[in-house]
C-alpha positions as CSV (number, residue, x, y, z in Angstrom):
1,X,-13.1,17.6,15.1
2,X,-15.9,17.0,13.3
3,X,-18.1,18.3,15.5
4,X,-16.2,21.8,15.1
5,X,-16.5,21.0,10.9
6,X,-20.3,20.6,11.5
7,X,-20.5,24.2,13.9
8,X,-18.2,26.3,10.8
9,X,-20.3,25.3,8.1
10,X,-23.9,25.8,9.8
11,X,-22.3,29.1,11.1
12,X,-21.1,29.2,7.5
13,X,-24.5,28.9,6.2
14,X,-26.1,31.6,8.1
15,X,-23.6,34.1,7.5
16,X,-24.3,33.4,3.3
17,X,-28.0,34.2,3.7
18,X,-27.3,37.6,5.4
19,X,-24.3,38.5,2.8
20,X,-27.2,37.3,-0.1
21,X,-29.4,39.8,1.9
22,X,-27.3,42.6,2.2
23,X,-25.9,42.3,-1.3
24,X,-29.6,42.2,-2.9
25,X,-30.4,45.5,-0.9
26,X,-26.8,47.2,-2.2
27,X,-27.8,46.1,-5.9
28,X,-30.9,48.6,-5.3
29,X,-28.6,51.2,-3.2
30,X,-26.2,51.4,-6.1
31,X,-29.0,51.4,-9.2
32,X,-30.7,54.1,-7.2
33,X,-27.5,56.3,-7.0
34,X,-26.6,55.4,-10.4
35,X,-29.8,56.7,-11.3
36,X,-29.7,59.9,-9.3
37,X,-26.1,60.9,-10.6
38,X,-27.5,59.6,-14.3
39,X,-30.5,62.2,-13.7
40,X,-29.0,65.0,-12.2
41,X,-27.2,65.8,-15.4
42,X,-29.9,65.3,-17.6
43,X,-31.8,68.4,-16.0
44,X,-34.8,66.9,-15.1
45,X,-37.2,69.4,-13.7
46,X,-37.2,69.4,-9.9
47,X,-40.4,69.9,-7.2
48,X,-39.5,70.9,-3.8
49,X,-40.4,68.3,-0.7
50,X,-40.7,68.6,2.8
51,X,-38.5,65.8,4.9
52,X,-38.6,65.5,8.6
53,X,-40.0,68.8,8.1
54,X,-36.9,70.3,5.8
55,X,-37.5,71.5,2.4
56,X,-35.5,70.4,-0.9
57,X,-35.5,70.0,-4.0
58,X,-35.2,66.3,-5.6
59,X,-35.8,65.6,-9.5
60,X,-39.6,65.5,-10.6
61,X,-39.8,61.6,-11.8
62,X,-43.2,61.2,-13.3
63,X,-46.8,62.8,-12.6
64,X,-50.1,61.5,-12.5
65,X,-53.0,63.3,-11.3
66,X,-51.8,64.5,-8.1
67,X,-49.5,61.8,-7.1
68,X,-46.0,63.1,-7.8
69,X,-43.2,60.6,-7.9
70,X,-39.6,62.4,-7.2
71,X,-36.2,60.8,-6.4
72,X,-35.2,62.2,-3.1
73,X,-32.0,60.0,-2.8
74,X,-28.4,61.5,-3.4
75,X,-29.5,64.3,-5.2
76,X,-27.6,67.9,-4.9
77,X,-29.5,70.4,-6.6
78,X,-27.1,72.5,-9.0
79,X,-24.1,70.6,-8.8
80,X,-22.0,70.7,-12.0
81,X,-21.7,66.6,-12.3
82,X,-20.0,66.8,-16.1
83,X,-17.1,69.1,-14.6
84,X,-13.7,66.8,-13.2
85,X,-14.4,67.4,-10.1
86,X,-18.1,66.3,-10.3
87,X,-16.8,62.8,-10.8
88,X,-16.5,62.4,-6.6
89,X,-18.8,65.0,-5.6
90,X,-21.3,64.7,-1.9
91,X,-23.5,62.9,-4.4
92,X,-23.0,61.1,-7.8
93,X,-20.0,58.8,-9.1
94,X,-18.0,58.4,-6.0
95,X,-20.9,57.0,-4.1
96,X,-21.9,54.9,-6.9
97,X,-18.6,53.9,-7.0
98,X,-18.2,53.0,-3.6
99,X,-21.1,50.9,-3.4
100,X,-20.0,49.0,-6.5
101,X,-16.8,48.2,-4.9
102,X,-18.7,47.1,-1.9
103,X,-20.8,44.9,-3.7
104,X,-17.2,43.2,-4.9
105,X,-16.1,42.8,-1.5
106,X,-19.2,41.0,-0.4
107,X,-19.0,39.0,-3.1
108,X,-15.8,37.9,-2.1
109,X,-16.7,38.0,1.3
110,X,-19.4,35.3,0.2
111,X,-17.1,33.1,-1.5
112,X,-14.6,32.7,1.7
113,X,-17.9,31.6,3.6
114,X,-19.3,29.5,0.8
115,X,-16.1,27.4,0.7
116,X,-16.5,27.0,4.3
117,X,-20.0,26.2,4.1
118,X,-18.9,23.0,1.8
119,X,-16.3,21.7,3.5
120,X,-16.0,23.5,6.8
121,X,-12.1,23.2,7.2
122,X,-10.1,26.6,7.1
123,X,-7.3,25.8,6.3
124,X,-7.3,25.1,2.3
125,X,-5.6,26.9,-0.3
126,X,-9.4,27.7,-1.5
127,X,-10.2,29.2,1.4
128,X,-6.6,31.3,1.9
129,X,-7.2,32.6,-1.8
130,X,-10.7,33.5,-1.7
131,X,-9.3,35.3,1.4
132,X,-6.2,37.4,-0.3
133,X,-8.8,38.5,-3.2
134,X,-10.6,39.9,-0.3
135,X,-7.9,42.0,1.0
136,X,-7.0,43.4,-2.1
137,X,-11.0,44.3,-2.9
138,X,-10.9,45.9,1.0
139,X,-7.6,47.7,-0.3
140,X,-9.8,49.2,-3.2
141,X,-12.1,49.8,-1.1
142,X,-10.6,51.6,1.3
143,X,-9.0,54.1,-1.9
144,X,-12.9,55.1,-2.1
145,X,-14.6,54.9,1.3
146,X,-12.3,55.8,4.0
147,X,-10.2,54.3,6.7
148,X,-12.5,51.3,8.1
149,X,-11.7,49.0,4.4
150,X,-8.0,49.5,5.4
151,X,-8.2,48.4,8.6
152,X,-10.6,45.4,7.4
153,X,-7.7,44.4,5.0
154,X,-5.0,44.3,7.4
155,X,-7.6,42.1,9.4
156,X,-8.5,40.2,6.5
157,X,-4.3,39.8,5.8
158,X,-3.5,38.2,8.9
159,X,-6.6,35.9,8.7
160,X,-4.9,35.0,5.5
161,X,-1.3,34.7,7.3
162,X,-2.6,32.5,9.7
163,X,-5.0,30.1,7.8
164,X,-2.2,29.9,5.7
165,X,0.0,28.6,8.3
166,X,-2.8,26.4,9.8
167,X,-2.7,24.8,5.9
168,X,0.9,24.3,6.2
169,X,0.5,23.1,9.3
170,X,-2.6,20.6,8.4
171,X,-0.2,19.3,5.0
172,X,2.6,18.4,7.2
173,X,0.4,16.5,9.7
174,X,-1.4,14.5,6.9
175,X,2.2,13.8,5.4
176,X,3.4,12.7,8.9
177,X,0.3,10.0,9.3
C-alpha cells in the first residue's frame, strides 16, 4: 500500500511541474491577448507583415531605426471591439476570457495533484473537494470554449463520485479496525 502511496505522489509531483509550466506560458497567452483586444480599440497605427508568406496587417508597437516591433497575435484589423457583439468576436474578449478561465481550471487542476503529492491517498474529503471545484471551473469553461470542458467535467464528476465512495469506503474500514 505504501508502495502505491509512494508511485501517486512522485507521479503527483511530476504532473505539478508540467501544470506550473503550462500555467506560466498561459499567464503570457492571456496578457498578450489582453493586450491585443486592449490595442485594437485604441487605434494604434498598423504596418502590414508578411507570414508564411501571407500579408496582414497587425498594430505598429514601437519603432527604432529600422527595426519595427508589431503585435501579430489575435489581431483583426477593423473589427468594431466597443460594439456588444465585439465583446466575443474571432479575436478579443472571448479569447481572453477563455484563457483566463483556463488558467482557473489549472489552478484547480494543480490543487487536486498537490494534495496528492502530500499525502498520496485519494480518497480524502480534500482531495474529492479540490476535485468538485474543478468540475464546476470545467463547467465554466465549457460556457466559453466549446464541448471538450463539458465532457472533462462529466469526467472530472465521476472521478469525484468515485473517490468519494472510495473515502466512504476507506472511513468505514478504519472504523471497522
Amino acid at each position: 500500500m505504501e508502495k502505491q502511496k509512494e508511485k501517486i505522489m512522485r507521479f503527483s509531483k511530476a504532473v505539478c511541474v508540467v501544470i506550473t509550466v503550462v500555467f506560466v506560458i498561459y499567464v503570457v497567452v492571456a496578457a498578450m491577448e489582453l493586450t491585443a483586444w486592449v490595442w485594437s480599440g485604441s487605434g494604434l497605427r498598423t504596418e502590414t507583415i508578411i507570414i508564411n508568406g501571407v500579408e496582414t496587417e497587425a498594430p505598429l508597437l514601437f519603432k527604432f531605426g529600422d527595426v519595427r516591433v508589431v503585435l501579430p497575435v489575435m489581431w483583426k484589423v477593423g473589427y468594431d471591439f466597443g460594439a456588444l457583439r465585439g465583446f466575443f468576436p474571432e479575436a478579443g474578449l472571448g479569447n481572453f476570457l477563455g484563457s483566463v478561465l483556463t488558467l482557473v481550471t489549472l489552478r484547480f487542476t494543480r490543487k487536486i495533484f498537490t494534495l496528492l503529492r502530500a499525502d498520496g491517498s485519494p480518497f480524502r474529503d480534500e482531495v474529492v473537494t479540490a476535485l468538485k471545484r474543478l468540475t464546476i471551473a470545467l463547467l465554466v469553461t465549457g460556457g466559453v470554449s466549446g464541448a471538450i470542458p463539458f465532457i472533462a467535467a462529466g469526467v472530472a464528476w465521476v472521478l469525484c463520485l468515485i473517490f468519494d465512495y472510495g473515502r466512504a469506503l476507506q472511513d468505514e474500514s478504519d472504523a471497522t479496525l
